[in-house]
C-alpha positions in Angstrom: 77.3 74.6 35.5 77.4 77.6 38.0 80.9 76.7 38.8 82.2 75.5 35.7 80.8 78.5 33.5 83.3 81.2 35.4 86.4 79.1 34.8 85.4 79.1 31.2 84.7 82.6 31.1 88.6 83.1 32.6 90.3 80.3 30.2 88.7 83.0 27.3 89.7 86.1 28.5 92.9 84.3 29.0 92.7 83.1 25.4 91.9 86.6 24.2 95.0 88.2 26.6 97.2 86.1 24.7 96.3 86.4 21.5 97.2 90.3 21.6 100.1 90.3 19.7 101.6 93.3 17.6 104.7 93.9 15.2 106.4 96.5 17.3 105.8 97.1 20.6 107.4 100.5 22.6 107.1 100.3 26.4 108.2 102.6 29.0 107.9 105.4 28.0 106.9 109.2 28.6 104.4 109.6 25.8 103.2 113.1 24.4 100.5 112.4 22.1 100.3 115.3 19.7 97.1 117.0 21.4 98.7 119.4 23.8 97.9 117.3 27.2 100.9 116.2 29.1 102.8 113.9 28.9 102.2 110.4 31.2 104.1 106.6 31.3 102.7 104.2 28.7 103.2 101.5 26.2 102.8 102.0 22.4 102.0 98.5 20.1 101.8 99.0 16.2 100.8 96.6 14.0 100.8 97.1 10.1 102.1 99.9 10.1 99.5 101.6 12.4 99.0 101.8 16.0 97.4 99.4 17.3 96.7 100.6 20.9 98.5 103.4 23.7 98.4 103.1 27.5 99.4 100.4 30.1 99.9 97.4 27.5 101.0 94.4 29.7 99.3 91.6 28.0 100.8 93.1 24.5 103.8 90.6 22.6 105.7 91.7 20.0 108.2 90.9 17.5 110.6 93.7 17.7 110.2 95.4 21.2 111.6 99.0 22.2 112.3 100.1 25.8 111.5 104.0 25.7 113.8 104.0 29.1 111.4 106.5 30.0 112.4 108.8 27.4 110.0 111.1 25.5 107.9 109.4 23.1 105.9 111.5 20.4 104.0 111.7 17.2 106.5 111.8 14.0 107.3 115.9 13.0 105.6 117.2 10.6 107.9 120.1 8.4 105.1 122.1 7.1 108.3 123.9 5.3 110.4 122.2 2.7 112.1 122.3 -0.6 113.1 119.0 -1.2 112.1 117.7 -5.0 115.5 117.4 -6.1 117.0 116.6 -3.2 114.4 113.7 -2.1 115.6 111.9 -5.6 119.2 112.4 -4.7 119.4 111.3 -1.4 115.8 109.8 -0.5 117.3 108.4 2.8 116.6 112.0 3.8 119.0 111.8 6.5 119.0 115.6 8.0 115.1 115.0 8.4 115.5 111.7 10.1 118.2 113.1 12.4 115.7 115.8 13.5 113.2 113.6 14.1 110.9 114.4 11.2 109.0 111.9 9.0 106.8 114.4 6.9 107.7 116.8 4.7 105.3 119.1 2.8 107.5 120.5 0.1 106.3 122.6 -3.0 106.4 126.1 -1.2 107.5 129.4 -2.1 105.6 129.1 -5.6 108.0 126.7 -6.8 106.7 123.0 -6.7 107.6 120.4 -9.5 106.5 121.3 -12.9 104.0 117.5 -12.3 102.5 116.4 -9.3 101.6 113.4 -10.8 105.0 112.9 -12.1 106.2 113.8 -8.5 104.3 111.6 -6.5 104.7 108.7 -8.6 108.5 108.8 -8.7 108.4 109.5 -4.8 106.4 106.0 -4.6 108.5 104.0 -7.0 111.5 104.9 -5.5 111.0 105.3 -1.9 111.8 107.6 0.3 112.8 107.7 4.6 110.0 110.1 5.1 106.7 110.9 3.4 106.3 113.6 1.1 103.4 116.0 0.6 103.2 118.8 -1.4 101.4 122.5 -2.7 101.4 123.3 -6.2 103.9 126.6 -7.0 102.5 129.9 -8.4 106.1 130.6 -9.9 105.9 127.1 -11.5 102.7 127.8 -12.9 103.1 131.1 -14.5 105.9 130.0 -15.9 104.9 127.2 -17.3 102.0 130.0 -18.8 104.0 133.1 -18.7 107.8 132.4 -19.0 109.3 135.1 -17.3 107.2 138.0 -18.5 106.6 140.9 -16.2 103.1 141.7 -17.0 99.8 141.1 -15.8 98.0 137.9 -17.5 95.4 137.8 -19.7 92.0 136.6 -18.8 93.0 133.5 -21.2 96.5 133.4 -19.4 94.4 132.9 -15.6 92.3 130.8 -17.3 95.0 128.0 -18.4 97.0 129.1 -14.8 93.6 127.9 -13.0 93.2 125.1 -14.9 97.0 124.2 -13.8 96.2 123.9 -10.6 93.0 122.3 -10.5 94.8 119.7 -12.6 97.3 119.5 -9.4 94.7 119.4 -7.0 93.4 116.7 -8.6 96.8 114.7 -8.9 97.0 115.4 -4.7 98.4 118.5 -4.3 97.6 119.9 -1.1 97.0 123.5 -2.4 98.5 126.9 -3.3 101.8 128.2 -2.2 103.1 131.3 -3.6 106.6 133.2 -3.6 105.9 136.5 -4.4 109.4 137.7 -3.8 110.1 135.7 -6.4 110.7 135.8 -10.3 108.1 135.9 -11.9 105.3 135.7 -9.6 106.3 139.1 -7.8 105.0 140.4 -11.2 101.6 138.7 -10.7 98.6 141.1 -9.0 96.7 140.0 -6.1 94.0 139.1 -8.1 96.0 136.6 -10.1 96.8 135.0 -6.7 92.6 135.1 -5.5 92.2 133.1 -8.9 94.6 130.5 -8.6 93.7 130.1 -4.5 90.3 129.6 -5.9 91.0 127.1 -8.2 92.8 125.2 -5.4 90.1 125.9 -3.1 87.5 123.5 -5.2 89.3 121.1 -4.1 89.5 122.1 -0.3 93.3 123.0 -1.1 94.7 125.9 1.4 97.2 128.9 0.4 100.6 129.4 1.8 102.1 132.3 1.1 105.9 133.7 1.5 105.0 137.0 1.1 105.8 139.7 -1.1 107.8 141.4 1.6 108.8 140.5 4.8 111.1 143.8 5.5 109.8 147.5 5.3 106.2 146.4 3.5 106.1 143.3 6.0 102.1 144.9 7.5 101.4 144.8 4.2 102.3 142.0 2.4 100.7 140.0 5.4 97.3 142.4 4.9 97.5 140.9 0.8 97.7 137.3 2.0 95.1 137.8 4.1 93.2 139.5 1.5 93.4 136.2 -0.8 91.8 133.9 1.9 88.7 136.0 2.2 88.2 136.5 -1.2 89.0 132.8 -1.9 87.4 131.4 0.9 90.2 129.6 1.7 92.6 128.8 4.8 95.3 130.8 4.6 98.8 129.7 6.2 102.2 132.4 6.4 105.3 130.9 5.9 108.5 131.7 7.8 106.9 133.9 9.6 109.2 136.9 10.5 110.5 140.7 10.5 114.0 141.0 8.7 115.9 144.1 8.3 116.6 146.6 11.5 114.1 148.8 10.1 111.7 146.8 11.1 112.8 145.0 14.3 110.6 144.9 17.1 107.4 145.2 14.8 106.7 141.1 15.4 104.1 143.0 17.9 102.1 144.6 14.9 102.4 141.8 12.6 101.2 138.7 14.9 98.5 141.4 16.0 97.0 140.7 12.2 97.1 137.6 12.2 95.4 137.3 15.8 92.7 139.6 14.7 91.3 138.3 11.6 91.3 134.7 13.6 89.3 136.3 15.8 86.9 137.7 12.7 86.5 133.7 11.8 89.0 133.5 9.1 91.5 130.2 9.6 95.2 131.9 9.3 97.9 130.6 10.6 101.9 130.9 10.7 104.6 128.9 10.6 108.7 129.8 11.7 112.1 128.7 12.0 114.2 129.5 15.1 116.8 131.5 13.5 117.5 135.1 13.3 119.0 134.4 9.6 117.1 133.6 6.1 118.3 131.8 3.4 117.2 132.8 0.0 118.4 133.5 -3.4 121.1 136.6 -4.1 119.2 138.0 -7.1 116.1 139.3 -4.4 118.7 141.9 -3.9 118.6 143.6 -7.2 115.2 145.1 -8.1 112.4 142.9 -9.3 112.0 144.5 -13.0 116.1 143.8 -13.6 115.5 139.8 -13.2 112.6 139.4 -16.3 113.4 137.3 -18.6 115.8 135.4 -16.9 119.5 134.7 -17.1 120.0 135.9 -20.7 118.1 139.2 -20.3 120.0 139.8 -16.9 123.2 139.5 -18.5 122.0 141.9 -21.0 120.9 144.5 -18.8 124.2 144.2 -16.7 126.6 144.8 -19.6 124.6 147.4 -20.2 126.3 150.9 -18.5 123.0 152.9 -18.1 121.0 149.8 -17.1 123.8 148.4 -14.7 123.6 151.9 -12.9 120.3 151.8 -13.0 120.4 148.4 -11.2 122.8 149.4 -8.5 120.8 152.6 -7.6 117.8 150.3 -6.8 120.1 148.2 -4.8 121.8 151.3 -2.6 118.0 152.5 -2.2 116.6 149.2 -0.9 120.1 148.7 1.4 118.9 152.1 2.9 115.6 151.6 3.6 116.4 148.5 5.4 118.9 150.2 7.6 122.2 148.6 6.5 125.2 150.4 5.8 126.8 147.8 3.8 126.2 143.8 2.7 128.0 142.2 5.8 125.0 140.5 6.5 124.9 139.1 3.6 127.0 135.7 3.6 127.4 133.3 0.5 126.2 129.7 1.2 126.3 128.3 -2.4 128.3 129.7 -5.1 128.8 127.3 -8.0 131.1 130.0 -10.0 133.8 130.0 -7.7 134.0 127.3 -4.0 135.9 129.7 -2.3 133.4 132.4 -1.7 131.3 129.9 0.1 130.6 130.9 3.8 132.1 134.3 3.3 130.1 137.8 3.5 129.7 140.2 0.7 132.0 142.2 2.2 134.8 140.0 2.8 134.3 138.7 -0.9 134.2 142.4 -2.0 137.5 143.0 0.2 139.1 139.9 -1.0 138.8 141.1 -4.9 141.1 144.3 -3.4 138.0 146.8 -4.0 136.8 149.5 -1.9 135.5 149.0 1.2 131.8 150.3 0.7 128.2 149.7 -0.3 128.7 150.9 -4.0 131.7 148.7 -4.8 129.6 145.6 -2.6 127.0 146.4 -5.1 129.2 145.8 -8.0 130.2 142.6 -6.4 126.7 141.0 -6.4 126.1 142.1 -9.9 128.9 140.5 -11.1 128.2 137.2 -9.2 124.8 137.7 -11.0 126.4 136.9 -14.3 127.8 134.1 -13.6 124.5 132.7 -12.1 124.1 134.4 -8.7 124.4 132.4 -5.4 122.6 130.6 -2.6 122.9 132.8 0.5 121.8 133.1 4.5 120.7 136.7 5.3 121.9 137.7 9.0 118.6 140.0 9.4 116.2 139.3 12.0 115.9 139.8 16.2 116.0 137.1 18.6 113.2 138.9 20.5 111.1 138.6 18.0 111.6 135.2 16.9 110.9 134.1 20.4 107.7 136.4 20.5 106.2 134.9 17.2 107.4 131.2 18.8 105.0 132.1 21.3 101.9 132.3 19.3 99.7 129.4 19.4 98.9 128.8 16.1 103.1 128.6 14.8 103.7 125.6 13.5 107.9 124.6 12.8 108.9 124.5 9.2 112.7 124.6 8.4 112.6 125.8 4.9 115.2 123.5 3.8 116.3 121.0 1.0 117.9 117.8 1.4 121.4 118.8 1.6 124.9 116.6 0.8 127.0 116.6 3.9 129.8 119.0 2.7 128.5 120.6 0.0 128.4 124.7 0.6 127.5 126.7 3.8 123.9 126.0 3.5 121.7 127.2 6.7 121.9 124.9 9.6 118.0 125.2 9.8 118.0 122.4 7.4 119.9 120.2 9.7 118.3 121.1 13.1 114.7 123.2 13.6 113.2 120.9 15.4 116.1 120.0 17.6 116.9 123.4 18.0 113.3 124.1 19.3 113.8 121.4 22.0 116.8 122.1 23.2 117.5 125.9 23.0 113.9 127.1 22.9 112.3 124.4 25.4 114.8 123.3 27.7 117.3 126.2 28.1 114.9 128.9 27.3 111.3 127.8 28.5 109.9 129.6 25.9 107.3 126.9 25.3 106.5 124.2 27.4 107.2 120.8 25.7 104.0 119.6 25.5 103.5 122.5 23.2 106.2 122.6 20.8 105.2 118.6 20.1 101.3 119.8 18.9 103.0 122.5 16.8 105.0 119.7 14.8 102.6 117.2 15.2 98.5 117.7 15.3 98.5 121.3 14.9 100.3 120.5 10.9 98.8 117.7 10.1 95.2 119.5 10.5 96.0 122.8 9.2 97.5 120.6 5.9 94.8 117.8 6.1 96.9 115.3 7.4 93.7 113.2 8.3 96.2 109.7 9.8 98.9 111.5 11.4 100.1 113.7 14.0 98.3 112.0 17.5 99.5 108.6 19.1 96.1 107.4 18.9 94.9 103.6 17.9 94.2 103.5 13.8 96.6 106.4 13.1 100.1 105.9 11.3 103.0 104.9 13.1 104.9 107.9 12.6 106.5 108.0 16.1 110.0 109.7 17.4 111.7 108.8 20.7 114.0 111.2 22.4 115.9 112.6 25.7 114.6 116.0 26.5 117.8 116.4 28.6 120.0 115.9 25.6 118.0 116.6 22.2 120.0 119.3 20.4 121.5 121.0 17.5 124.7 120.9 16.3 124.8 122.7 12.7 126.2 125.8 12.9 126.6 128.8 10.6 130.1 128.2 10.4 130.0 124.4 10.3 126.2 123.7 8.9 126.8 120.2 8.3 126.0 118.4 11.5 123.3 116.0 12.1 121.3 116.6 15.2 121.5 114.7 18.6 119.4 113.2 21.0 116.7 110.7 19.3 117.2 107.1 19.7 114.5 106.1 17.4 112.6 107.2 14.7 109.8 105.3 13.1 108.0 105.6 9.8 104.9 104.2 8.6 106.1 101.5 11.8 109.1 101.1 10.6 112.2 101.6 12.5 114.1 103.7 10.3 116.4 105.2 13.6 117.7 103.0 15.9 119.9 103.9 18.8 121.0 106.9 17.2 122.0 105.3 13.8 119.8 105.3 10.2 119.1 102.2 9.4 118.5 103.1 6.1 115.0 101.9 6.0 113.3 103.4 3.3 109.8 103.2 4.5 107.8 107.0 3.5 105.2 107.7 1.5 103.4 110.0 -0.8 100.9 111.7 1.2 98.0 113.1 -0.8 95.5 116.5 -0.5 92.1 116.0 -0.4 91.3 116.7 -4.2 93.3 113.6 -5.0 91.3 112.1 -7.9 88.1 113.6 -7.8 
């Protein structure tokens, strides 16, 4: 028995070797894990749809097996930034996101978020989508819904249905509060309408993300005000596209990272995200002042035709050109304008010059008001520093968001951000520019998302998380959208999988449709 009972003992760990079998299995490659650690050679296995187990996996079979060729293997991105609910139903192969090696997308930002989560999310399941969708319920779309358009303060019956709103999206998985207070008609809402609502979400452990009311000349304080509504609230607080714009305020990334690094250090969770661009991309109408857009379209067109109003309009307009330090609109340039194709990629300017007008501000002016009435425009905004977008990339506690849509290839000049952030970050920022080691620009997309949004399965190559993984060569990742040709899918991942399923492969979509809803933590209670 003493000599028999060894041999035994092999034949079952033998038995048990063999018996290790996955559904995917990636070997060789260079794996960064999500946590910030570096990087080291390993093997990945996933089985439904989960990882099954990371490290030196010789004994592993599979069905379908990957060689990493010792390229970079990480946790799927996580866009902490998007705009994507018509888009997603349009084209729900998602194929700029793919491309850039993201497989999450938290949309519902800026205050605007579909009118029904639970609407949303069950069209996002029925019909599937690349990547997985998660998503904030909007302020805008909530006063609205409330409010209209009405620039006033609301009622203590008016906050009272607005809360009730949102605990009803909380509940239907919303993942909590985002607010656009640049935008009609929040920008008409007090901070104390916002500490309500950010309440309301937070009794359900929702967060509040907040573009800001200003992110030019009032940037210190617009950033004080969102910090203001996560004390009061209790609540995490997260900044999105984080920035200075205007030349007024270049250089002042030093003052406005210092808030955010302070009240950390008082024990309050607030954190940022950016995009790597020195241009925005935003609506044409936050050009004119905020009281001339209530109401909406109608009322606009009234106040337009209206020769003491118009002037009126245009004064505001001059004084906020100004106090931003711009002599004219050239860095304003039209990405979308439905009215009339050929004004697309085109400055203010040049449009202005094209209609045979004077060359200056006033005429400029008179330009955007009348592409107001016919329904404004989509535009990128040439306004920021590189300096200090590589100083806030810096920080930490960034995470990478691309504020973008799902766009159709050829359609308008739209921003190339929503082709290439995350390859952009790689290549430009990482490789070329070694403003942040590797390592660390994969926890921003990866961990340091999905636990700031409650993520709880994603983000880490760890056993029993999703299989959200990306493979890609550090040596050739890039962008390739451009200003001036926006349209251009990013290069450089081989693979991306999604929820284990190979939805990239060598390079190409397969047009797996594999995503999921992903769902906040009030979901259903």
């Amino acid at each position: 028995m003493k000599i028999i009972l060894p041999f035994i003992c092999l034949l079952v760990v033998m038995a048990a070797q063999a018996q290790l079998s996955c559904d995917l299995l990636i070997k060789n490659g260079k794996i960064i894990d999500g946590t910030g650690n570096s990087w080291f050679y390993g093997d990945i296995a996933v089985k439904d749809g989960k990882i099954m187990a990371v490290g030196k996996l010789p004994q592993y079979t599979a069905k379908t097996v990957i060689d990493a060729k010792q390229q970079i293997v990480a946790p799927g991105f996580i866009d902490v930034h998007g705009h994507i609910e018509s888009g997603i139903k349009e084209t729900p192969t998602a194929d700029n996101y793919i491309f850039d090696g993201v497989t999450t997308v938290i949309t519902g930002n800026c205050g605007g978020s579909a009118a029904s989560l639970g609407k949303f999310f069950a069209q996002v399941d029925s019909m599937h989508s690349s990547i997985n969708v998660a998503s904030l319920v909007g302020h805008n779309t909530v006063r609205e819904q409330v409010m209209k358009r009405d620039n006033r303060l609301a009622t203590p019956e008016e906050q009272s249905q607005m809360d009730q709103l949102v605990e009803k999206a909380m509940q239907e998985g919303a993942l909590g509060l985002s607010t656009g207070l640049i935008y009609i008609p929040g920008t008409f809402a007090n901070t104390a309408e916002v500490v309500g609502l950010a309440k309301a979400a937070g009794k359900h452990h929702g967060l509040y993300a907040s573009h800001i009311r200003n992110e030019e000349n009032g940037v210190v304080d617009a950033i004080n005000e969102a910090i203001q509504v996560g004390k009061e609230a209790n609540v995490p607080v997260q900044i999105s596209h984080f920035k200075v714009s205007g030349k007024a305020s270049w250089g002042k990334s030093n003052i406005t990272l210092a808030l955010i690094k302070a009240v950390r250090n008082e024990g309050y969770d607030v954190t940022i995200d950016q995009y790597p661009y020195t241009a925005s991309s935003t609506n044409l109408g936050v050009r004119l002042p905020d009281w001339a857009l209530a109401g909406g379209q109608d009322s606009l067109k009234a106040r337009l035709r209206d020769p003491a109003t118009r002037a009126a309009i245009k004064k505001g307009m001059l004084e906020q050109l100004a106090k931003y330090k711009y002599k004219n609109y050239s860095y304003a340039v039209v990405a979308n304008f439905s009215a009339d194709s050929s004004y697309n990629g085109k400055s203010i300017t040049e449009i202005n010059q094209m209609l045979g007008r004077k060359p200056k501000a006033a005429w400029e002016a008179e330009t955007i008001m009348d592409m107001m009435e016919k329904g404004g425009a989509q535009m990128v905004y040439h306004g920021m520093s590189e300096d200090d977008v590589k100083y806030i990339m810096q920080y930490p506690f960034c995470m990478v968001g691309a504020d973008a849509g799902v766009p159709v290839p050829g359609k308008g000049m739209p921003h190339p951000r929503g082709y290439g952030t995350n390859a952009r970050i790689l290549g430009r920022y990482v490789r070329d520019m070694q403003v942040i080691s590797l390592e660390e620009a994969i926890r921003r997309m990866t961990s340091l998302a999905a636990q700031k949004f409650q993520l709880t399965n994603r983000g880490l190559l760890k056993p029993g998380m999703a299989a959200d993984i990306v493979i890609f060569d550090p040596a050739t990742v890039n962008d390739k959208a451009t200003f001036e040709q926006p349209h251009q899918y990013s290069v450089g991942f081989s693979h991306v999988i999604v929820n284990g399923g190979i939805t990239m492969q060598e390079g190409k979509h397969t047009g797996l449709r594999n995503g999921q809803p992903l769902y906040g933590p009030g979901k259903n209670q």
